[in-house]
PDB file of N, CA, C and O in Angstrom:
ATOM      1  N   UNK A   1       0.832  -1.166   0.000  1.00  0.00           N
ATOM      2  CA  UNK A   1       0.000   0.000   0.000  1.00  0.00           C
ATOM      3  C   UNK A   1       0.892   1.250   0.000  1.00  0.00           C
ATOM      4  O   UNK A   1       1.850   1.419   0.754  1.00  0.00           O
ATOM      5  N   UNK A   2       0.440   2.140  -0.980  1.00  0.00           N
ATOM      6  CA  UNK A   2       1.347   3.346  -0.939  1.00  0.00           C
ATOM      7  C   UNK A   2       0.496   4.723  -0.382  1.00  0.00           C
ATOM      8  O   UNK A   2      -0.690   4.944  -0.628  1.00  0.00           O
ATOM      9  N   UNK A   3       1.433   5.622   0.460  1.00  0.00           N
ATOM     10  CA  UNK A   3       0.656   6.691   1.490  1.00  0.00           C
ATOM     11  C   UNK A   3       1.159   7.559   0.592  1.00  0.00           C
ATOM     12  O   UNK A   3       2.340   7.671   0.265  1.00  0.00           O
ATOM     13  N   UNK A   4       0.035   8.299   0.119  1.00  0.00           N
ATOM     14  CA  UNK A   4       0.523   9.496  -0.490  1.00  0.00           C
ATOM     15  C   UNK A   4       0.828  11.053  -0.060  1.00  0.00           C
ATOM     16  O   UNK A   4      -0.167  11.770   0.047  1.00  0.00           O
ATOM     17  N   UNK A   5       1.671  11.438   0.106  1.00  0.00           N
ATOM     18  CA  UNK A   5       2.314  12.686   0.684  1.00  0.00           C
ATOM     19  C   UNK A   5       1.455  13.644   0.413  1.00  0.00           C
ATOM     20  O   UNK A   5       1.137  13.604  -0.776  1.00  0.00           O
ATOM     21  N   UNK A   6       0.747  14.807   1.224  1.00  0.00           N
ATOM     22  CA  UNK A   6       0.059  15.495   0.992  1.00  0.00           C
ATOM     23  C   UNK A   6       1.279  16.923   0.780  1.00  0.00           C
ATOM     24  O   UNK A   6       2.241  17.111   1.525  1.00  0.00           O
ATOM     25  N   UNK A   7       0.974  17.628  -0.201  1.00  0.00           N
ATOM     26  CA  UNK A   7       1.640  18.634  -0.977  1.00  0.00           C
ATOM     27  C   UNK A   7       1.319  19.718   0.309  1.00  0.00           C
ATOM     28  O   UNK A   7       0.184  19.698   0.786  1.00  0.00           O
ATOM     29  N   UNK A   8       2.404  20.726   0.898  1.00  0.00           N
ATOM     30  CA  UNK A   8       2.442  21.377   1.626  1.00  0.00           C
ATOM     31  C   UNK A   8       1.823  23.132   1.104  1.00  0.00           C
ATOM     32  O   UNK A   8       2.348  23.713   0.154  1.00  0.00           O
ATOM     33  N   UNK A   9       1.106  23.516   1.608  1.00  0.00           N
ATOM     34  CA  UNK A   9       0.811  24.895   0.459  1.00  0.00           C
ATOM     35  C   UNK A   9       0.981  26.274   2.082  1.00  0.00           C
ATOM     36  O   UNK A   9       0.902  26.162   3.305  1.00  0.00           O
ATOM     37  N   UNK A  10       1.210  27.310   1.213  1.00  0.00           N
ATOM     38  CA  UNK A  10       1.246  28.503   2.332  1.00  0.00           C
ATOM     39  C   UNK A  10       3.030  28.775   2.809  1.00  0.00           C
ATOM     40  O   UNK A  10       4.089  28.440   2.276  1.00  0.00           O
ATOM     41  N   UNK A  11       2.749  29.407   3.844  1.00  0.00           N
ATOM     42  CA  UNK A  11       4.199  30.030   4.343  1.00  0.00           C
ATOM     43  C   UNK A  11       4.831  29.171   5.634  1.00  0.00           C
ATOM     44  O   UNK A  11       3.840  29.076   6.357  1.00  0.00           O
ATOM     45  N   UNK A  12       5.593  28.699   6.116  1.00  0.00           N
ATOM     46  CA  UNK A  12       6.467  28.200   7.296  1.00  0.00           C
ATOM     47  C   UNK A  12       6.404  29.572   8.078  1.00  0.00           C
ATOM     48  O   UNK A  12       6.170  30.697   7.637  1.00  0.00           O
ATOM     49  N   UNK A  13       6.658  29.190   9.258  1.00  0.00           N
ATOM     50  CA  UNK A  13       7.154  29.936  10.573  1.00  0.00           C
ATOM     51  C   UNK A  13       8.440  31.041  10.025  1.00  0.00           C
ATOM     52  O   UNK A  13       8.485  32.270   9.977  1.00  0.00           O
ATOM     53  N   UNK A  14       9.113  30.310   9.769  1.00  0.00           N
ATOM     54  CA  UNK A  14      10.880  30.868   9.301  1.00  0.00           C
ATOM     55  C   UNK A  14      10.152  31.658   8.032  1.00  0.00           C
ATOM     56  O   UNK A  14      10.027  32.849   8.316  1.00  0.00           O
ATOM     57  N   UNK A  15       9.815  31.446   7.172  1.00  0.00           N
ATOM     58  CA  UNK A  15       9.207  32.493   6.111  1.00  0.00           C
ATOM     59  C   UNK A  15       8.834  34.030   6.220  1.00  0.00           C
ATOM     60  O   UNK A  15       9.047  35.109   5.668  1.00  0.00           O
ATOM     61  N   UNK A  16       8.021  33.353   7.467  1.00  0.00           N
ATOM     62  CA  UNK A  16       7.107  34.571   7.501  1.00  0.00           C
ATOM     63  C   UNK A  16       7.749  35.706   8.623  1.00  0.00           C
ATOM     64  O   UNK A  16       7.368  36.871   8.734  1.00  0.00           O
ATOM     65  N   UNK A  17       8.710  35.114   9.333  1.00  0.00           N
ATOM     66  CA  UNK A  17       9.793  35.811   9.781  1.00  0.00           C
ATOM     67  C   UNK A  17      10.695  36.285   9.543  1.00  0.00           C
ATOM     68  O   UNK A  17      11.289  37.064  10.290  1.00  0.00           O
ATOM     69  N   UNK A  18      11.277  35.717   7.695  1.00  0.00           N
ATOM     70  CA  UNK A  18      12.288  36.916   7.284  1.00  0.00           C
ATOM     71  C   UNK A  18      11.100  37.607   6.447  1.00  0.00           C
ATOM     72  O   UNK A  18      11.294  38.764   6.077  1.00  0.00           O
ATOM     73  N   UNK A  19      10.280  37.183   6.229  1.00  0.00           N
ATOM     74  CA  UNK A  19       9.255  38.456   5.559  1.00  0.00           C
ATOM     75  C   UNK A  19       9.376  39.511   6.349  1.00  0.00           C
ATOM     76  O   UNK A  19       9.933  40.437   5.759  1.00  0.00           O
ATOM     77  N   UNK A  20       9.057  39.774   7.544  1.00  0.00           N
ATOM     78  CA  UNK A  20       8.427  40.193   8.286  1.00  0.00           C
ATOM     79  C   UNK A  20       9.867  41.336   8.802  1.00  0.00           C
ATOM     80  O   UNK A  20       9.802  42.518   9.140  1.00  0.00           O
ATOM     81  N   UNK A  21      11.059  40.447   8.692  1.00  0.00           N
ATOM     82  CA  UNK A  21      12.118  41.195   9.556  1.00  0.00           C
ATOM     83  C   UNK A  21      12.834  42.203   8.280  1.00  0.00           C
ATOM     84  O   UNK A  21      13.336  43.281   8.598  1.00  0.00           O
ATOM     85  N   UNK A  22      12.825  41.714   6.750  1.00  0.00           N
ATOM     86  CA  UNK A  22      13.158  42.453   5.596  1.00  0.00           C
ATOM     87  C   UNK A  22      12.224  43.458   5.797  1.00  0.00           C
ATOM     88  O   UNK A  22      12.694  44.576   6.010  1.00  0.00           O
ATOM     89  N   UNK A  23      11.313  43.368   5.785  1.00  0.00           N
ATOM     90  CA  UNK A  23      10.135  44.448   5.586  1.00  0.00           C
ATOM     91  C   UNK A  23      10.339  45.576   6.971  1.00  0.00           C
ATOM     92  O   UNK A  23      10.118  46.766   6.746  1.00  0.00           O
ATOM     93  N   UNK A  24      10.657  45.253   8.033  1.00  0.00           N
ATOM     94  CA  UNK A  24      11.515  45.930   9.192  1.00  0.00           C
ATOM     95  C   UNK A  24      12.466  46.794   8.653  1.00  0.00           C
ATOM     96  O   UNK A  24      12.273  48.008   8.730  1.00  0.00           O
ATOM     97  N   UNK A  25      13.887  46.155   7.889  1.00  0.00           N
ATOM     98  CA  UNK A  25      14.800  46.290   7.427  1.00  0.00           C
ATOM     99  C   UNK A  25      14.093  47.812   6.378  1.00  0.00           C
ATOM    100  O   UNK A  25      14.130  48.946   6.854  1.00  0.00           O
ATOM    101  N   UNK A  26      13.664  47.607   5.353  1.00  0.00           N
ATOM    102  CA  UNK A  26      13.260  48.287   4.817  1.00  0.00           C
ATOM    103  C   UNK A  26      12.792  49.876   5.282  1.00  0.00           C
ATOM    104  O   UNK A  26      13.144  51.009   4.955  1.00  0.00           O
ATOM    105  N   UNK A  27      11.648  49.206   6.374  1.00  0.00           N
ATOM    106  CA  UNK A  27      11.260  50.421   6.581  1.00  0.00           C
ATOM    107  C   UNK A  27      12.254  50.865   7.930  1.00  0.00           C
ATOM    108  O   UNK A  27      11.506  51.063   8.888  1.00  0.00           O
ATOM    109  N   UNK A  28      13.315  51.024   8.203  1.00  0.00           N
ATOM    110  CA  UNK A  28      13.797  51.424   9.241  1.00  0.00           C
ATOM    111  C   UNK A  28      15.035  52.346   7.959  1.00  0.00           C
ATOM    112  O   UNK A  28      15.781  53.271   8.281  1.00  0.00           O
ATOM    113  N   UNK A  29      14.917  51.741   6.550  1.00  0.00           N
ATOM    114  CA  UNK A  29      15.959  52.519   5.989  1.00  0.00           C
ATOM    115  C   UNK A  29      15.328  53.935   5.535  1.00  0.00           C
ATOM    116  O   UNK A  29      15.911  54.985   5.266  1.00  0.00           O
ATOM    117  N   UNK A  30      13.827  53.599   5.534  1.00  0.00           N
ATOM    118  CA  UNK A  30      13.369  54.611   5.096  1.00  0.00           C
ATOM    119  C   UNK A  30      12.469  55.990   6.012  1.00  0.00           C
ATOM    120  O   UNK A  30      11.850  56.958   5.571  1.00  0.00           O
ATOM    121  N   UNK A  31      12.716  55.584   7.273  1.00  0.00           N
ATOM    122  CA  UNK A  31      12.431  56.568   8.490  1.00  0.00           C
ATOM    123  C   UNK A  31      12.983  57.215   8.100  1.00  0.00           C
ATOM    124  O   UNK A  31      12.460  57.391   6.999  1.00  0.00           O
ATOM    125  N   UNK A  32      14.147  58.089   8.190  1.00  0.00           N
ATOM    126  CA  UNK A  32      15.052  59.367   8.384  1.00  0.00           C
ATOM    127  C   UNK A  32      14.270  60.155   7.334  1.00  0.00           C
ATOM    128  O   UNK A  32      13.764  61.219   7.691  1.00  0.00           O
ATOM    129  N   UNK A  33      14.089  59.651   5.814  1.00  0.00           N
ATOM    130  CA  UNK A  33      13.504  59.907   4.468  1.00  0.00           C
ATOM    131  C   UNK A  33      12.019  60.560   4.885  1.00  0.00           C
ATOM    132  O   UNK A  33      11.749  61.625   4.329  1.00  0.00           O
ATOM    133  N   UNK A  34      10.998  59.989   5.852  1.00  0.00           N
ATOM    134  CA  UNK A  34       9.761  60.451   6.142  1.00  0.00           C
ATOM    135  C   UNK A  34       9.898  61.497   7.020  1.00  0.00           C
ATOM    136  O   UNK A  34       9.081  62.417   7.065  1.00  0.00           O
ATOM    137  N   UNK A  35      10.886  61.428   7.736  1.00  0.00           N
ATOM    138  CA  UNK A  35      11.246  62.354   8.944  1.00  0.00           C
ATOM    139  C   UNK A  35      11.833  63.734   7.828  1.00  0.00           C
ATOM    140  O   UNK A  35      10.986  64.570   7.513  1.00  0.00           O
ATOM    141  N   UNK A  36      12.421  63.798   7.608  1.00  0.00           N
ATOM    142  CA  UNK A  36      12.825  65.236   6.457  1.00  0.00           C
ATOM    143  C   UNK A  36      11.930  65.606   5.892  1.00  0.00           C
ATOM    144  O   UNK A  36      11.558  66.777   5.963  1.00  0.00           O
ATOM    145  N   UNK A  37      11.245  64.549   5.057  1.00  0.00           N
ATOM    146  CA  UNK A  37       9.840  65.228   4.223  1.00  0.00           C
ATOM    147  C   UNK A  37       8.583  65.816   5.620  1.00  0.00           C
ATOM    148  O   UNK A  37       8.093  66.901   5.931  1.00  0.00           O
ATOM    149  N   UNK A  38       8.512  64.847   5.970  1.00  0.00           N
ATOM    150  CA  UNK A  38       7.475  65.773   7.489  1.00  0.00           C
ATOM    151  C   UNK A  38       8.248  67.027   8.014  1.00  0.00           C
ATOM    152  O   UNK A  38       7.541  67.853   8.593  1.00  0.00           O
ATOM    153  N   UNK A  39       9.768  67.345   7.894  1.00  0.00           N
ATOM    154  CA  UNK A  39       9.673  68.817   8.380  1.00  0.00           C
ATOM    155  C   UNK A  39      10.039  69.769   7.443  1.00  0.00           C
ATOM    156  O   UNK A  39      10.261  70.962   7.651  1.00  0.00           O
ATOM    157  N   UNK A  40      10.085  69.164   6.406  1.00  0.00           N
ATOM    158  CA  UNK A  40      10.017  70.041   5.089  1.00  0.00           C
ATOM    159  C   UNK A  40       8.496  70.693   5.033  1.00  0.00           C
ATOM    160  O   UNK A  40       8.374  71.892   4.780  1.00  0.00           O
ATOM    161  N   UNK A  41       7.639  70.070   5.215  1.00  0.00           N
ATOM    162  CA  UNK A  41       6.014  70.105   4.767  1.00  0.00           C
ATOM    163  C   UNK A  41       5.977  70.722   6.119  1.00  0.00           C
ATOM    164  O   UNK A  41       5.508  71.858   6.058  1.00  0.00           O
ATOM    165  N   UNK A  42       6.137  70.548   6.690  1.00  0.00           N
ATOM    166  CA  UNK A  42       5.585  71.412   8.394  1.00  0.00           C
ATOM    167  C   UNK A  42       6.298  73.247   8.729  1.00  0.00           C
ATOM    168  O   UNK A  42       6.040  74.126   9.551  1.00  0.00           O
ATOM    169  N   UNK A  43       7.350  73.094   7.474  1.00  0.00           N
ATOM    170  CA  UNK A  43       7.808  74.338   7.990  1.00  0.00           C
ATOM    171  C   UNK A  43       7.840  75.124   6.305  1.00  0.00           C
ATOM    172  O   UNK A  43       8.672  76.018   6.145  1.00  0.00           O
ATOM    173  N   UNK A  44       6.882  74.729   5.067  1.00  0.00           N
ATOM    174  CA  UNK A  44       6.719  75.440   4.297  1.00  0.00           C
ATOM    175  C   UNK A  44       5.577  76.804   4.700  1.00  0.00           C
ATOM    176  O   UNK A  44       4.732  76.818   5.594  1.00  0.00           O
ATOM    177  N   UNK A  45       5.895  77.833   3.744  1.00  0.00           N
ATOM    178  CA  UNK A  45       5.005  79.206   4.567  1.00  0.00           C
ATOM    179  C   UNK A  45       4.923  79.687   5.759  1.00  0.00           C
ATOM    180  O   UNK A  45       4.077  80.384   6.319  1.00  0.00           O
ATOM    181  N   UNK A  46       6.369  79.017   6.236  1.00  0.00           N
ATOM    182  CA  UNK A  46       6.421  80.389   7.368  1.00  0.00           C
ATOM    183  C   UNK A  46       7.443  81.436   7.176  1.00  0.00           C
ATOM    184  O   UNK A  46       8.031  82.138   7.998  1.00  0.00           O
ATOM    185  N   UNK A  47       7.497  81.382   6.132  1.00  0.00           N
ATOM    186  CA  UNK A  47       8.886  82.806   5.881  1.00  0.00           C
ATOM    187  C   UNK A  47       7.862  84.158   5.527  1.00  0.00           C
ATOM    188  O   UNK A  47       8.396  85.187   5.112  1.00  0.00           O
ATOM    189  N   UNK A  48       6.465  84.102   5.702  1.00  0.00           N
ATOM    190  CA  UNK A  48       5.572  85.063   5.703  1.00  0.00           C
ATOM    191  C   UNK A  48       5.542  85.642   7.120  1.00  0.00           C
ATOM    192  O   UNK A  48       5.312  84.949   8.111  1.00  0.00           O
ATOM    193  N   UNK A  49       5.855  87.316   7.163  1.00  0.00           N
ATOM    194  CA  UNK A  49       6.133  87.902   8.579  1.00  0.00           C
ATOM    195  C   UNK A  49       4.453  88.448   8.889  1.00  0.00           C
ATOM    196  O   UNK A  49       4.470  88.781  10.074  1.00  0.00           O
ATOM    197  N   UNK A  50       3.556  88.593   8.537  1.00  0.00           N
ATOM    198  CA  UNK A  50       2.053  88.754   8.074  1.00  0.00           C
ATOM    199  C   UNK A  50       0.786  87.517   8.655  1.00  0.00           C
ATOM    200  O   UNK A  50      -0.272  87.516   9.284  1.00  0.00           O
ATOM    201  N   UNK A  51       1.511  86.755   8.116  1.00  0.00           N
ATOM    202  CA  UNK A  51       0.600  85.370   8.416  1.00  0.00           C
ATOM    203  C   UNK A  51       1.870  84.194   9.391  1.00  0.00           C
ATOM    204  O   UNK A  51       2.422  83.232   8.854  1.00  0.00           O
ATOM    205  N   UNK A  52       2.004  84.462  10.327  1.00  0.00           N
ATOM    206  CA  UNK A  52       3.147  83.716  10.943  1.00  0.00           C
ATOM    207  C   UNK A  52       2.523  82.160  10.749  1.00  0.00           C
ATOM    208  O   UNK A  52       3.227  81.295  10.228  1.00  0.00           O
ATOM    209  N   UNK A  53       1.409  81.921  11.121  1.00  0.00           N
ATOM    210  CA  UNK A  53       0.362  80.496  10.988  1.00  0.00           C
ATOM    211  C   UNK A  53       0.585  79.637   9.654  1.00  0.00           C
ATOM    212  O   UNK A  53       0.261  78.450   9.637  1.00  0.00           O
ATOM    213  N   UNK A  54       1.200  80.326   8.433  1.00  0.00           N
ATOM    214  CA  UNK A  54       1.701  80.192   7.393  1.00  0.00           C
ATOM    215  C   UNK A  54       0.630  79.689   6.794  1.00  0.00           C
ATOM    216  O   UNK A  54      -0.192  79.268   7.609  1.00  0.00           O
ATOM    217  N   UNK A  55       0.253  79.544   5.430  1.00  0.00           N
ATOM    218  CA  UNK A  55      -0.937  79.571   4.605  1.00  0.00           C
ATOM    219  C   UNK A  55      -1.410  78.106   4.533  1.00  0.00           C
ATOM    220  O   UNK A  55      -0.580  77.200   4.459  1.00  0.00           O
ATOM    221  N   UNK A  56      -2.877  77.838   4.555  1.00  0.00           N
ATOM    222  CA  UNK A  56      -3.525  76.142   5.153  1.00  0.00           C
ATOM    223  C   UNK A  56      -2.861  75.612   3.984  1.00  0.00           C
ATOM    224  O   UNK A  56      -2.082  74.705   4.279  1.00  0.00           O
ATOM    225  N   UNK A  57      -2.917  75.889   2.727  1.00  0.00           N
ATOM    226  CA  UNK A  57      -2.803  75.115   1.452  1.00  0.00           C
ATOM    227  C   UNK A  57      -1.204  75.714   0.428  1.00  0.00           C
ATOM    228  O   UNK A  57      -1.273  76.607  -0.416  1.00  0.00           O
ATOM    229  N   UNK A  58      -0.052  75.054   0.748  1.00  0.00           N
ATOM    230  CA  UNK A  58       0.886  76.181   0.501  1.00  0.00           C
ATOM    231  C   UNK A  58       1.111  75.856  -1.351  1.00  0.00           C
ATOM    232  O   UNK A  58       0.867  74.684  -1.637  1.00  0.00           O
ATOM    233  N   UNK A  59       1.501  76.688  -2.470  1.00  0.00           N
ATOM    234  CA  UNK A  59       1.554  76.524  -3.766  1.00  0.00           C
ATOM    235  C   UNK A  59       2.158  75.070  -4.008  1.00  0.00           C
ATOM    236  O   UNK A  59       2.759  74.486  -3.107  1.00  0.00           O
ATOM    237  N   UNK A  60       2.027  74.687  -4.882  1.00  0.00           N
ATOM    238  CA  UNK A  60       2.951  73.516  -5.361  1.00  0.00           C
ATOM    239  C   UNK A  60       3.986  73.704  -6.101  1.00  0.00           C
ATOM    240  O   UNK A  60       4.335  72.710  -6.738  1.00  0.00           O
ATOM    241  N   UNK A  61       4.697  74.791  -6.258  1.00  0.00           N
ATOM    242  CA  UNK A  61       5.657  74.871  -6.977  1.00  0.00           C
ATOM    243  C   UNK A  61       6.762  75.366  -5.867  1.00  0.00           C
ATOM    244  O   UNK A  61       7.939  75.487  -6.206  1.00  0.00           O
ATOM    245  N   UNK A  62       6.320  75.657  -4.482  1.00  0.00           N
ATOM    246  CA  UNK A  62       7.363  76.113  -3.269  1.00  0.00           C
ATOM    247  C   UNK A  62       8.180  75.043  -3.213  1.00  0.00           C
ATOM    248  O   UNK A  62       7.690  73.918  -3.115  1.00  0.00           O
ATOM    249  N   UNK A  63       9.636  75.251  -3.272  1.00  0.00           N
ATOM    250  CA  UNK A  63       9.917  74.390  -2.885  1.00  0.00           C
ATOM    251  C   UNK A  63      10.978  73.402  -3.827  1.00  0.00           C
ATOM    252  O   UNK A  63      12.079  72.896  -3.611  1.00  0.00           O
ATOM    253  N   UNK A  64       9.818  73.419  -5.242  1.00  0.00           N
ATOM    254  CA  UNK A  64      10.578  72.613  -6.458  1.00  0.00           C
ATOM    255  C   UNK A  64      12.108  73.080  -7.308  1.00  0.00           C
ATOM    256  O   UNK A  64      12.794  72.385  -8.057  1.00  0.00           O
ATOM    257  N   UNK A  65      12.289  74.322  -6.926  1.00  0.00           N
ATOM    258  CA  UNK A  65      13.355  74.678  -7.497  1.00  0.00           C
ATOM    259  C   UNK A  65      14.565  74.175  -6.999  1.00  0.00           C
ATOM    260  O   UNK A  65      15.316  73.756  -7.879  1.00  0.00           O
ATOM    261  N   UNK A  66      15.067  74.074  -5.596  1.00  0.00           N
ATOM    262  CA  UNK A  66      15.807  73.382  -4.993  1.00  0.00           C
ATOM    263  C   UNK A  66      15.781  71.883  -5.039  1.00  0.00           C
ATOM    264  O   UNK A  66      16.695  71.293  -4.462  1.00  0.00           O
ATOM    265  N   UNK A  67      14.940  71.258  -5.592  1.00  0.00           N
ATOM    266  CA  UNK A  67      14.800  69.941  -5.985  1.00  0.00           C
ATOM    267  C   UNK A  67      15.348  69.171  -7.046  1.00  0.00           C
ATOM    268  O   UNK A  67      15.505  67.954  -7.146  1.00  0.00           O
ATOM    269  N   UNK A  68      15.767  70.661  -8.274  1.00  0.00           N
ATOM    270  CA  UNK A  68      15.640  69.883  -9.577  1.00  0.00           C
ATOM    271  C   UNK A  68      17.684  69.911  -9.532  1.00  0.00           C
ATOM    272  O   UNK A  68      18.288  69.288 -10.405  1.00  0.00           O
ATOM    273  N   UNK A  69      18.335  70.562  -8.615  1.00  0.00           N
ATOM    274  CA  UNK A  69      19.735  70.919  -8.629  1.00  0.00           C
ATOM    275  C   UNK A  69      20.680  69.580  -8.976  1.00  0.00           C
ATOM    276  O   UNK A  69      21.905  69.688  -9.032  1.00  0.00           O
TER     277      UNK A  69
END
């Protein structure tokens, strides 16, 4: 009589733990990157001496010139 091996489907333990620890990896390279853009965006429109609160919706072009260098 022959037992037939049932075919294994899905992820292992160990799988889903370097998934899990790359994807860590990843996003720990890309903190510093969110952290600059959040105080880039938090401190556009305040070089206005008038509106110190700096404007709710600031242009989309502030900003881009120093970008393209």
């Amino acid at each position: 009589m022959r037992i037939r091996r049932q075919k294994r489907r899905g992820l292992s333990l160990l799988e889903m733990v370097l998934v899990i620890a790359i994807i860590g990896i990843l996003l720990s390279m890309m903190f510093p990157v969110f952290v600059k853009a959040y105080k880039k965006a938090k401190g556009l429109g305040r070089e206005n001496p008038d509106n110190p609160d700096g404007p709710r919706i600031a242009p989309s072009s502030v900003g881009t010139e120093l970008d393209n260098d």
